[in-house]
N, CA, C and O atoms as CSV, one atom per row, in Angstrom:
chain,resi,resn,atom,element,x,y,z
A,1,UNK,N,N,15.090,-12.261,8.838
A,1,UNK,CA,C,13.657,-12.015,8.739
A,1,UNK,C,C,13.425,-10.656,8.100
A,1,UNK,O,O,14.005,-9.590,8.305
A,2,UNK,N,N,12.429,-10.963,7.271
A,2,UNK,CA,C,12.508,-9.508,6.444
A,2,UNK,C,C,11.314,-8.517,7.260
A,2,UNK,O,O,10.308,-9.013,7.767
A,3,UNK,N,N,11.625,-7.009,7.284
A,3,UNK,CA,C,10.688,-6.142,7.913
A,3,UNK,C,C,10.451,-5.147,7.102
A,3,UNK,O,O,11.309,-4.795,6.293
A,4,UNK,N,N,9.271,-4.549,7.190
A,4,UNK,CA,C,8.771,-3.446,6.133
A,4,UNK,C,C,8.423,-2.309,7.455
A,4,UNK,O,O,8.139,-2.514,8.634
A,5,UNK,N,N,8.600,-0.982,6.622
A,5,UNK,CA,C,7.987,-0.024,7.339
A,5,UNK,C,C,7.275,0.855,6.439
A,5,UNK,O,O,7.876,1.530,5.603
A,6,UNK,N,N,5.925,0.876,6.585
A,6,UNK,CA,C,5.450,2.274,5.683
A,6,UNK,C,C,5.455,3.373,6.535
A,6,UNK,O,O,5.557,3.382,7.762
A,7,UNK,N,N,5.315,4.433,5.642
A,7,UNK,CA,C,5.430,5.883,6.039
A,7,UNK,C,C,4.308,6.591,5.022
A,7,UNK,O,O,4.125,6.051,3.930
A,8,UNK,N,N,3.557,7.792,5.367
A,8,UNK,CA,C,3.449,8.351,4.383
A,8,UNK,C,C,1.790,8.496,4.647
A,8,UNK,O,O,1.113,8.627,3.628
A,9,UNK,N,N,1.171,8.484,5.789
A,9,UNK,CA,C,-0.509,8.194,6.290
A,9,UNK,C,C,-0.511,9.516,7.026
A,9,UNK,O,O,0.340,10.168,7.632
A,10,UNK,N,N,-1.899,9.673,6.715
A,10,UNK,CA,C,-2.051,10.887,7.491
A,10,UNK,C,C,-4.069,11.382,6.945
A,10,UNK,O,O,-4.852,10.587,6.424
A,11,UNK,N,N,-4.336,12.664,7.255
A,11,UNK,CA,C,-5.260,13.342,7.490
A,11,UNK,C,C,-5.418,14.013,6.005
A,11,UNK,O,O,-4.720,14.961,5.645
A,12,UNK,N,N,-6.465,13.380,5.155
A,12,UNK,CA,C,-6.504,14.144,3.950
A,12,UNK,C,C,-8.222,14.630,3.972
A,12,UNK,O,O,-9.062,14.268,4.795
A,13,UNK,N,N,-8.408,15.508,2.858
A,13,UNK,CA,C,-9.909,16.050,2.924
A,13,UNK,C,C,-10.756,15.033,1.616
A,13,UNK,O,O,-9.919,14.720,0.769
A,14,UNK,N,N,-11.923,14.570,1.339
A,14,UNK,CA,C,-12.269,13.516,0.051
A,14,UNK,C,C,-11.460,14.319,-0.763
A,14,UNK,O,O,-10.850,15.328,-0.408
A,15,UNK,N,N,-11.504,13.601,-2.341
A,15,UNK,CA,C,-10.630,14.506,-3.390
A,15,UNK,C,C,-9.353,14.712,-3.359
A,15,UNK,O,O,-8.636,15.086,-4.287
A,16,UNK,N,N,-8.925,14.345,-1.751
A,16,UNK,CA,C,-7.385,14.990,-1.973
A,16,UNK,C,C,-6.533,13.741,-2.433
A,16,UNK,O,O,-7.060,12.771,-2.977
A,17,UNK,N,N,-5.280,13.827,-2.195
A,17,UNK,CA,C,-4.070,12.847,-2.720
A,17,UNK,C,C,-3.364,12.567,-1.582
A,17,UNK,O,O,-3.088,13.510,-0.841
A,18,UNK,N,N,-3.016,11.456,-1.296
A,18,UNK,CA,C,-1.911,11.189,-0.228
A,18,UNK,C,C,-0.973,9.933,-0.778
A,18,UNK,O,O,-1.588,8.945,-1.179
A,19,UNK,N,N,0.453,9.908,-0.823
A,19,UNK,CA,C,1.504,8.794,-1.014
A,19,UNK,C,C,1.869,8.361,-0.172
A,19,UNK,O,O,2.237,9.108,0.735
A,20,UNK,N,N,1.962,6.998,-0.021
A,20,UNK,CA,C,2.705,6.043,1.243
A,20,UNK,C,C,3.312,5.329,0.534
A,20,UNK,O,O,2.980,5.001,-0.605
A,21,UNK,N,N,4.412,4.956,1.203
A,21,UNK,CA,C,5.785,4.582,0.723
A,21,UNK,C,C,6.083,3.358,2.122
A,21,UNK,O,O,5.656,3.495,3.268
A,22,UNK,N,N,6.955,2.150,1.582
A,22,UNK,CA,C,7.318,0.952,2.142
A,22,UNK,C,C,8.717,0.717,1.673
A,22,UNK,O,O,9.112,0.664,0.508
A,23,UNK,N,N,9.513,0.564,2.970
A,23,UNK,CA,C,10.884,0.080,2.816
A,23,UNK,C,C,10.739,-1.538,3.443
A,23,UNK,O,O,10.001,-1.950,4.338
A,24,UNK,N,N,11.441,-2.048,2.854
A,24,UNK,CA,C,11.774,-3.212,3.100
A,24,UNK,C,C,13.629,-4.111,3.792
A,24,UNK,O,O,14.639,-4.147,3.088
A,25,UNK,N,N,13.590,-4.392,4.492
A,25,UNK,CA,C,15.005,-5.153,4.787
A,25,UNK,C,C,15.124,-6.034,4.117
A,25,UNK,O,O,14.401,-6.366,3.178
A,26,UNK,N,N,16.317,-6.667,4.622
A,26,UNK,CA,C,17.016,-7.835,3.541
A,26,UNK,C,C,17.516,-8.123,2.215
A,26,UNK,O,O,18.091,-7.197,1.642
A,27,UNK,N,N,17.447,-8.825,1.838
A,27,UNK,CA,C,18.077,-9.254,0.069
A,27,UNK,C,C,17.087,-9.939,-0.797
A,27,UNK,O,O,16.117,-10.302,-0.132
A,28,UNK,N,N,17.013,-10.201,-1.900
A,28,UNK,CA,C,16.124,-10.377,-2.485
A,28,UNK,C,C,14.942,-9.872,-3.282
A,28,UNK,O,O,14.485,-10.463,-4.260
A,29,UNK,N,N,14.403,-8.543,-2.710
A,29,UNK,CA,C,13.611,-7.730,-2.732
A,29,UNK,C,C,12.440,-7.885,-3.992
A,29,UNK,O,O,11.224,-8.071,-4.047
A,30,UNK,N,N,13.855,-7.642,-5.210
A,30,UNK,CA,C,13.055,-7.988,-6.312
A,30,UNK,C,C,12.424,-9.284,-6.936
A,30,UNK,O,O,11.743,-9.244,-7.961
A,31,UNK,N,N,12.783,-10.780,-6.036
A,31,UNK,CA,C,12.518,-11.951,-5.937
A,31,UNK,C,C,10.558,-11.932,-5.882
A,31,UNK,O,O,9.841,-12.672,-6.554
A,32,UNK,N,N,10.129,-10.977,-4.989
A,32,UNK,CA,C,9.155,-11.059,-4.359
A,32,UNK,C,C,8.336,-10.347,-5.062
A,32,UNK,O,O,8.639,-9.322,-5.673
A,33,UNK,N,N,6.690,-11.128,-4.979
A,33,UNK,CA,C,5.762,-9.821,-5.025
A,33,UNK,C,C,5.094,-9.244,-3.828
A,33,UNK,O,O,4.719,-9.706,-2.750
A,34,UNK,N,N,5.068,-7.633,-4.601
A,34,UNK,CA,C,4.906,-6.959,-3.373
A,34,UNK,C,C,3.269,-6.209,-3.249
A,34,UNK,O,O,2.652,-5.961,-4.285
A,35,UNK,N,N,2.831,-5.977,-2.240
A,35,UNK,CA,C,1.391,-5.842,-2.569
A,35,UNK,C,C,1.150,-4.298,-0.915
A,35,UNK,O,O,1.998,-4.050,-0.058
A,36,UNK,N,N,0.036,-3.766,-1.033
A,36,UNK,CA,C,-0.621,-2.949,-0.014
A,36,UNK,C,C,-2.183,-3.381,0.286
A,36,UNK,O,O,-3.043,-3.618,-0.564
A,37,UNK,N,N,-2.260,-3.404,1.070
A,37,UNK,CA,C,-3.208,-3.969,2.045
A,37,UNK,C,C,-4.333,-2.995,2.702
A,37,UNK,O,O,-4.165,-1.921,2.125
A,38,UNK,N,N,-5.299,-2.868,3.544
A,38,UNK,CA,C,-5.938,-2.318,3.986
A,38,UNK,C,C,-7.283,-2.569,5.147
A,38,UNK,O,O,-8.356,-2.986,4.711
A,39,UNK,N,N,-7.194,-2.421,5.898
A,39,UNK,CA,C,-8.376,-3.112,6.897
A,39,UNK,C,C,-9.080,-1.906,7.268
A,39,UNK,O,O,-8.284,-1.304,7.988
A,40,UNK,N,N,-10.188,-1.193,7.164
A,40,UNK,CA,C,-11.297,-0.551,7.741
A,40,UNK,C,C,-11.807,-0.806,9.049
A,40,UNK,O,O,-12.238,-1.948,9.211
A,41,UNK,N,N,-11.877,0.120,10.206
A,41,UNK,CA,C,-12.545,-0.533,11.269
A,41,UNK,C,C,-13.927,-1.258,11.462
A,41,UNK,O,O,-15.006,-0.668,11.516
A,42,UNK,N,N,-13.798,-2.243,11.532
A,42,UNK,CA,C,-14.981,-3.443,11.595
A,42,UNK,C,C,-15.049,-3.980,10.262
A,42,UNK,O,O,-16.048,-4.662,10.035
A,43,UNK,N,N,-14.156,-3.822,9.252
A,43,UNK,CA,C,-14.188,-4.891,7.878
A,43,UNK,C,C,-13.032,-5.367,7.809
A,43,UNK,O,O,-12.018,-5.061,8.436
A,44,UNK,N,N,-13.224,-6.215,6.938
A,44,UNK,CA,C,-11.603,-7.656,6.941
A,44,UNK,C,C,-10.985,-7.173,5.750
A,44,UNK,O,O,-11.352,-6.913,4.605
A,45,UNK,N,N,-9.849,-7.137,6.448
A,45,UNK,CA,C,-8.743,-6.750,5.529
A,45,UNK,C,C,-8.837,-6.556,4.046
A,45,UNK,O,O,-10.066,-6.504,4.000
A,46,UNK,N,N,-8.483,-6.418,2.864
A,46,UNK,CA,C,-8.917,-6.577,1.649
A,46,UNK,C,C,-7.593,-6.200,0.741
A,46,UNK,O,O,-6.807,-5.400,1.249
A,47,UNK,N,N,-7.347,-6.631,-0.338
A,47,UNK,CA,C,-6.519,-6.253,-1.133
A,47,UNK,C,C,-6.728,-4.715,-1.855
A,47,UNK,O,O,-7.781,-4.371,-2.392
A,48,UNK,N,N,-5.301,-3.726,-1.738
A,48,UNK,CA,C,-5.665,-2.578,-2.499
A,48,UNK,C,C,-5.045,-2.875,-4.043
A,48,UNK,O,O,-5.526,-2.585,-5.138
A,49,UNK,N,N,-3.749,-3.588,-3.684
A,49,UNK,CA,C,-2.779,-3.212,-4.982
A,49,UNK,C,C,-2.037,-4.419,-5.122
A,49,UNK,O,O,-2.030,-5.069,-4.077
A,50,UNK,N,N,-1.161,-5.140,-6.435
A,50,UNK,CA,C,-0.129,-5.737,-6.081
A,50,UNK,C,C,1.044,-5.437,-7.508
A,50,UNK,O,O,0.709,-5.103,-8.644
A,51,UNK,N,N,2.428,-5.675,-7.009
A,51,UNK,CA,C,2.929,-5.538,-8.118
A,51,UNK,C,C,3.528,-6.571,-8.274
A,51,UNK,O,O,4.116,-6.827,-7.223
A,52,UNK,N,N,3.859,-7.960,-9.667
A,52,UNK,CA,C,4.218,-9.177,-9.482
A,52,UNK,C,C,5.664,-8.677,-9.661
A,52,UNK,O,O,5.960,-7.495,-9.838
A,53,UNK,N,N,6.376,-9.519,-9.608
A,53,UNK,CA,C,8.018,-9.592,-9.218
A,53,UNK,C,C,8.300,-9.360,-10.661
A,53,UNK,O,O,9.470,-9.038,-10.866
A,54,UNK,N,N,7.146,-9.479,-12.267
A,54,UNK,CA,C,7.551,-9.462,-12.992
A,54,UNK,C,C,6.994,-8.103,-13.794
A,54,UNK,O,O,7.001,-7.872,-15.003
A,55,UNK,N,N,6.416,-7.130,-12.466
A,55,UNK,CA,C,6.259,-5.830,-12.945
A,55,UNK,C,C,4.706,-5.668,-13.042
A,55,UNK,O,O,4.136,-4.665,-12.611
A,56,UNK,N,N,3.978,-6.843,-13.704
A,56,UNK,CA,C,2.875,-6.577,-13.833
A,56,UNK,C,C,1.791,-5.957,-12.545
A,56,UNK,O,O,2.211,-6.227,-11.420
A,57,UNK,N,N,0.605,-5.253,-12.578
A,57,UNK,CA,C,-0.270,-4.925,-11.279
A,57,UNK,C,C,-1.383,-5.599,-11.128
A,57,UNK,O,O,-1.600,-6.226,-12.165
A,58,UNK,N,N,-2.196,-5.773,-10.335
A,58,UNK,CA,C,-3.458,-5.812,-10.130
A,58,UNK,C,C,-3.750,-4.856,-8.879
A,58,UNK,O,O,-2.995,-4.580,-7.947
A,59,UNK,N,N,-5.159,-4.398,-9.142
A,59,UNK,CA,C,-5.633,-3.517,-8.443
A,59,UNK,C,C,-7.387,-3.850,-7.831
A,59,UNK,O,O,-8.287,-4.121,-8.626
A,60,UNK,N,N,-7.586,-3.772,-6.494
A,60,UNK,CA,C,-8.650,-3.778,-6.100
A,60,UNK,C,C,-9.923,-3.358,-6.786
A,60,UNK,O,O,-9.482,-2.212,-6.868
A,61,UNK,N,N,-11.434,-3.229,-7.508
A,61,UNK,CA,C,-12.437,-2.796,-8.004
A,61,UNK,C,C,-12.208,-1.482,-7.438
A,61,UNK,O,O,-11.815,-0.645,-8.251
A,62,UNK,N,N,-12.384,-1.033,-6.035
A,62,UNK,CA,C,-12.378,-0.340,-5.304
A,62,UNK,C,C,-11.899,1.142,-5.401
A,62,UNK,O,O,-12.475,2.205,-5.171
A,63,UNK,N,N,-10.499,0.799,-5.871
A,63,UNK,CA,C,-9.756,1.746,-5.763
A,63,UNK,C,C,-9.049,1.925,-6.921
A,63,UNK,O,O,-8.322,2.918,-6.924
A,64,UNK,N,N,-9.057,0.935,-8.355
A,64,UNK,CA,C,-8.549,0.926,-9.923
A,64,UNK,C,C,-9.305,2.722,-10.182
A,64,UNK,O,O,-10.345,3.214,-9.742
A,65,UNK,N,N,-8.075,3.369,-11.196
A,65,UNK,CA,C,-8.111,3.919,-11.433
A,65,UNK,C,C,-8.074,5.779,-10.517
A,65,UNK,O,O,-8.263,6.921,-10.934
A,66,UNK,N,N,-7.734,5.194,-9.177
A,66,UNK,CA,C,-7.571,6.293,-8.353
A,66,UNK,C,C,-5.977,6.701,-7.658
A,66,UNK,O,O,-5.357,7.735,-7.409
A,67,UNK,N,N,-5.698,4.828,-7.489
A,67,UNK,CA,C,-4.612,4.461,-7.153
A,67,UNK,C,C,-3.175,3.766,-7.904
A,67,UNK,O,O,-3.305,2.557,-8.099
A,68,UNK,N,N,-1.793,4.369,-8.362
A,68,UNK,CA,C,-1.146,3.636,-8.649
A,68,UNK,C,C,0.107,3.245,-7.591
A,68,UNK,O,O,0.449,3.948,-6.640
A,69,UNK,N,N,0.622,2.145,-7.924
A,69,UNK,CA,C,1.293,1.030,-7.119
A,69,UNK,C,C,2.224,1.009,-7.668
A,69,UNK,O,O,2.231,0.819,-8.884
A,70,UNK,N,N,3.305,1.192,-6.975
A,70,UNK,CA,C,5.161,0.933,-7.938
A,70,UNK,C,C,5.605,0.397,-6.972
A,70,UNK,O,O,5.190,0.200,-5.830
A,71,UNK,N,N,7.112,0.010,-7.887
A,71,UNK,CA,C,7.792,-0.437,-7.158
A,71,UNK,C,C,9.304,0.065,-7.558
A,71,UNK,O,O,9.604,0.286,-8.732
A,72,UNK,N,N,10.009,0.187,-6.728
A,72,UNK,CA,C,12.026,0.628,-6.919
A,72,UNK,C,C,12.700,-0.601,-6.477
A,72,UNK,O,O,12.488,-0.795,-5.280
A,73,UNK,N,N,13.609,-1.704,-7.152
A,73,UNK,CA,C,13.744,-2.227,-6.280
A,73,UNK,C,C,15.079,-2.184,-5.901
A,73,UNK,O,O,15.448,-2.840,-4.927
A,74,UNK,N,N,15.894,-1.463,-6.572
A,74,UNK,CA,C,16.512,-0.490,-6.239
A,74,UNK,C,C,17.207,-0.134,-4.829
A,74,UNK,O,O,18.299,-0.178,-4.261
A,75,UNK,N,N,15.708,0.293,-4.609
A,75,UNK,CA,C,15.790,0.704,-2.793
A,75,UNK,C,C,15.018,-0.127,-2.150
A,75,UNK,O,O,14.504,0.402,-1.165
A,76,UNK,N,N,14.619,-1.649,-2.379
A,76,UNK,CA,C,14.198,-2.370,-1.373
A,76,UNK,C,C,12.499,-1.610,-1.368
A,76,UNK,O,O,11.825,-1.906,-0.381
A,77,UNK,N,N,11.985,-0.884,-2.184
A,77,UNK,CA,C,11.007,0.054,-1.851
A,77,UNK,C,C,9.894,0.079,-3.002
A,77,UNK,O,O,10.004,0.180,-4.224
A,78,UNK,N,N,8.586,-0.073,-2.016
A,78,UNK,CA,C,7.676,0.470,-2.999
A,78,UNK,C,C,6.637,0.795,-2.115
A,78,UNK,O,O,6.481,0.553,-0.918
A,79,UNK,N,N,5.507,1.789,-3.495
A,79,UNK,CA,C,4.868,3.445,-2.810
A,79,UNK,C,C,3.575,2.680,-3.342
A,79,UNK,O,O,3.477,1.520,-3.743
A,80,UNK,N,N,2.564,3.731,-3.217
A,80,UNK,CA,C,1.161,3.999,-3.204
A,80,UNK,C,C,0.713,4.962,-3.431
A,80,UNK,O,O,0.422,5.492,-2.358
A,81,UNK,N,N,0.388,5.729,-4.450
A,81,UNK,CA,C,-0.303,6.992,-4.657
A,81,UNK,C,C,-1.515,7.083,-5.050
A,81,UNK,O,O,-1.808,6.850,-6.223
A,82,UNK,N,N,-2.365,7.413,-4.194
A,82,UNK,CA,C,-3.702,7.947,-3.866
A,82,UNK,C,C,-3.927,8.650,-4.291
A,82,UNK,O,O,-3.028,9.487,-4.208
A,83,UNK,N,N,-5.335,9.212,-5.250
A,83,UNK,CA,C,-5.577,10.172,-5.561
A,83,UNK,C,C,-7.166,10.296,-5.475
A,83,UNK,O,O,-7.636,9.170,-5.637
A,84,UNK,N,N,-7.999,11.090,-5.312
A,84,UNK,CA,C,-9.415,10.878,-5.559
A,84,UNK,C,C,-10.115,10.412,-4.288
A,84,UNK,O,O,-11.146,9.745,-4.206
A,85,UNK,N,N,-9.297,10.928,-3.250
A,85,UNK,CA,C,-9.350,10.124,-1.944
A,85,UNK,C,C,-10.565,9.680,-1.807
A,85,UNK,O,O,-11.175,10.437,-2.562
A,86,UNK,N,N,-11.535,8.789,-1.245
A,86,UNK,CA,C,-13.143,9.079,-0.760
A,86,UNK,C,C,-13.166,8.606,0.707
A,86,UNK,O,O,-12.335,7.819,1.161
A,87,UNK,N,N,-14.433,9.279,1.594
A,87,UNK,CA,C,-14.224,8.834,2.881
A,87,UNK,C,C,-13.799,7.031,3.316
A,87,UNK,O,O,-13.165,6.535,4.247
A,88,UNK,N,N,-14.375,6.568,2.357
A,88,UNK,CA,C,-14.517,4.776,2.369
A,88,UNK,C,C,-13.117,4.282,2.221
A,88,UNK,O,O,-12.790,3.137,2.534
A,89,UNK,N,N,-12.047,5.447,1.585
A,89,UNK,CA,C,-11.032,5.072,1.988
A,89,UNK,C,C,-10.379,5.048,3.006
A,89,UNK,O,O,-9.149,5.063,2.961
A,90,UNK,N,N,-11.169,4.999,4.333
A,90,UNK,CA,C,-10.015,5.102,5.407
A,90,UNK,C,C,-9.889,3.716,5.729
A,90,UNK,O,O,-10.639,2.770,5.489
A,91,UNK,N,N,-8.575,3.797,6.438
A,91,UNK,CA,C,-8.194,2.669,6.782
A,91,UNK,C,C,-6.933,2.610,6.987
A,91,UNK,O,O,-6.174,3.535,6.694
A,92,UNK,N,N,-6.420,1.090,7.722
A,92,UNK,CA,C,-5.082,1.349,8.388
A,92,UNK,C,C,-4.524,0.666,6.910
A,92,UNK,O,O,-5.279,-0.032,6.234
A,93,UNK,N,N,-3.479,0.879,6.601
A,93,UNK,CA,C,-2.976,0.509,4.980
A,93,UNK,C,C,-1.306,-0.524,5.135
A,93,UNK,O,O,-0.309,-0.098,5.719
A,94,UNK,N,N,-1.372,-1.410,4.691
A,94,UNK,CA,C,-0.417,-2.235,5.042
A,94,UNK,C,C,0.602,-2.680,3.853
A,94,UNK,O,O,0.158,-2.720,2.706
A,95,UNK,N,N,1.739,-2.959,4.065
A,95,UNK,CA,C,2.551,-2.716,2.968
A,95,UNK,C,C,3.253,-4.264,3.288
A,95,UNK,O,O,3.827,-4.424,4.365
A,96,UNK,N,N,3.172,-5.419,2.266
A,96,UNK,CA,C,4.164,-6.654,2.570
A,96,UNK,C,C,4.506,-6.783,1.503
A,96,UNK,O,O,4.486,-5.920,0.625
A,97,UNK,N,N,4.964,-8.155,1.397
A,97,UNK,CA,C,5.286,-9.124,0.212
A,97,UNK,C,C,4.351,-10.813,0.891
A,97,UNK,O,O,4.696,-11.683,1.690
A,98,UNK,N,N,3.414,-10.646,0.266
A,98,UNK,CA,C,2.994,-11.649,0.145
A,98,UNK,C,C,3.400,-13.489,0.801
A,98,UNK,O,O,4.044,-14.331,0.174
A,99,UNK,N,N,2.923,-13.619,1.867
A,99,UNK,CA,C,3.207,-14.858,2.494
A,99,UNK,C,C,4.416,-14.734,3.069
A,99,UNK,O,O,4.922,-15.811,3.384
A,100,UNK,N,N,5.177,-13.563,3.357
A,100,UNK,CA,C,6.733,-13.509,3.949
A,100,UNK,C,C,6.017,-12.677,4.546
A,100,UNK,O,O,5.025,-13.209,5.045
A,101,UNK,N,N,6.092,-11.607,4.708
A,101,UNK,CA,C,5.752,-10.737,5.852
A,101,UNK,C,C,4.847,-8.902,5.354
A,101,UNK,O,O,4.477,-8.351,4.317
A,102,UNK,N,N,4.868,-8.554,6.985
A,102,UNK,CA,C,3.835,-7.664,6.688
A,102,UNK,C,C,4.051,-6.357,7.712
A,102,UNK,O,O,4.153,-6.519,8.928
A,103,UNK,N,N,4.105,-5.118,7.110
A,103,UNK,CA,C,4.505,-4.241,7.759
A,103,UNK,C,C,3.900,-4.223,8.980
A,103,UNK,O,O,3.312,-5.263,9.276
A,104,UNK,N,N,3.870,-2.910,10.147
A,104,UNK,CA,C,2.557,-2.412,11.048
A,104,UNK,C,C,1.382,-1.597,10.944
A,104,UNK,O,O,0.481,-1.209,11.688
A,105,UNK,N,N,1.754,-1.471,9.642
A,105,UNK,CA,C,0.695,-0.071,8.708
A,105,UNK,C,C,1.052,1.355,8.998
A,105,UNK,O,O,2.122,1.779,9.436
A,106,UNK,N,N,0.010,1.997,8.691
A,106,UNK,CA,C,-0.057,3.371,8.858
A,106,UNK,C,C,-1.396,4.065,8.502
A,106,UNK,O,O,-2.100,3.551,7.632
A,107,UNK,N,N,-1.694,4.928,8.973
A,107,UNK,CA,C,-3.785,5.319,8.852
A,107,UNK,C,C,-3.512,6.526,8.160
A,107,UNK,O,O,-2.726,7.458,8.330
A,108,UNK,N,N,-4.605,6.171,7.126
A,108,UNK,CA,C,-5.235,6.807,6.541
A,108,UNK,C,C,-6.671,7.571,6.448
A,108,UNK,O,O,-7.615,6.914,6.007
A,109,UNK,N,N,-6.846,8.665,6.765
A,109,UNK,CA,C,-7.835,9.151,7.212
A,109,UNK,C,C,-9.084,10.243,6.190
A,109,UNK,O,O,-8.712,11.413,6.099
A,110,UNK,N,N,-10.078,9.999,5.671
A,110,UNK,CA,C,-10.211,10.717,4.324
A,110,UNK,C,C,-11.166,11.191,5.048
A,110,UNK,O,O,-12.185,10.502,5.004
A,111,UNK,N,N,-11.245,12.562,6.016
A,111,UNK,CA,C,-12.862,13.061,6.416
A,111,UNK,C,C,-12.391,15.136,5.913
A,111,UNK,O,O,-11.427,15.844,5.622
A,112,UNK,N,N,-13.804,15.200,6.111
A,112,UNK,CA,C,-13.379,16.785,5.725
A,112,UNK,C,C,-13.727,17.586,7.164
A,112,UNK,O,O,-13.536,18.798,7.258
């Protein structure tokens, strides 16, 4: 069973930058696409990012052009870099692969 862990959430001010990063177990890695996630308290989950297994991205309205999405697969691993933070970005931020599984997140917090 494959498991992800992100890392990399924390307490930023609007404007600022924060990176979160997702490891993944198992084999395969690069088989998969891999995507980050996000749920706001009291809104439904929503897509931030994805990267297809064949490199290509898509990116949420939301957050295009603030946020880029990679991937290593390398190391079983891929990040999230935030930039342009805004308060509307908070939220708990979730790191999977699509229909296999899904990290526990990690919060993100954008207040000043």
């Amino acid at each position: 069973q494959v498991q992800l862990v992100e890392s990399g959430g924390g307490l930023v001010q609007p404007g600022g930058s924060l990176s979160l990063s997702c490891v993944a177990s198992g084999s395969a890695f690069s088989t998969f696409h891999v995507a980050w996630h996000r749920q706001a308290q009291g809104h439904q989950r929503e897509i931030v990012a994805q990267v297809y297994r064949n490199g290509s991205t898509y990116y949420g309205d939301s957050v295009k052009g603030r946020f880029t999405m990679s991937r290593d697969n390398s190391k079983n691993a891929m990040y999230l870099q935030m930039n342009s933070l805004k308060v509307e970005d908070t939220a708990k931020y979730f790191c999977g692969l699509p229909g296999i599984a899904w990290g526990h997140g990690t919060q993100v917090t954008v207040s000043s």
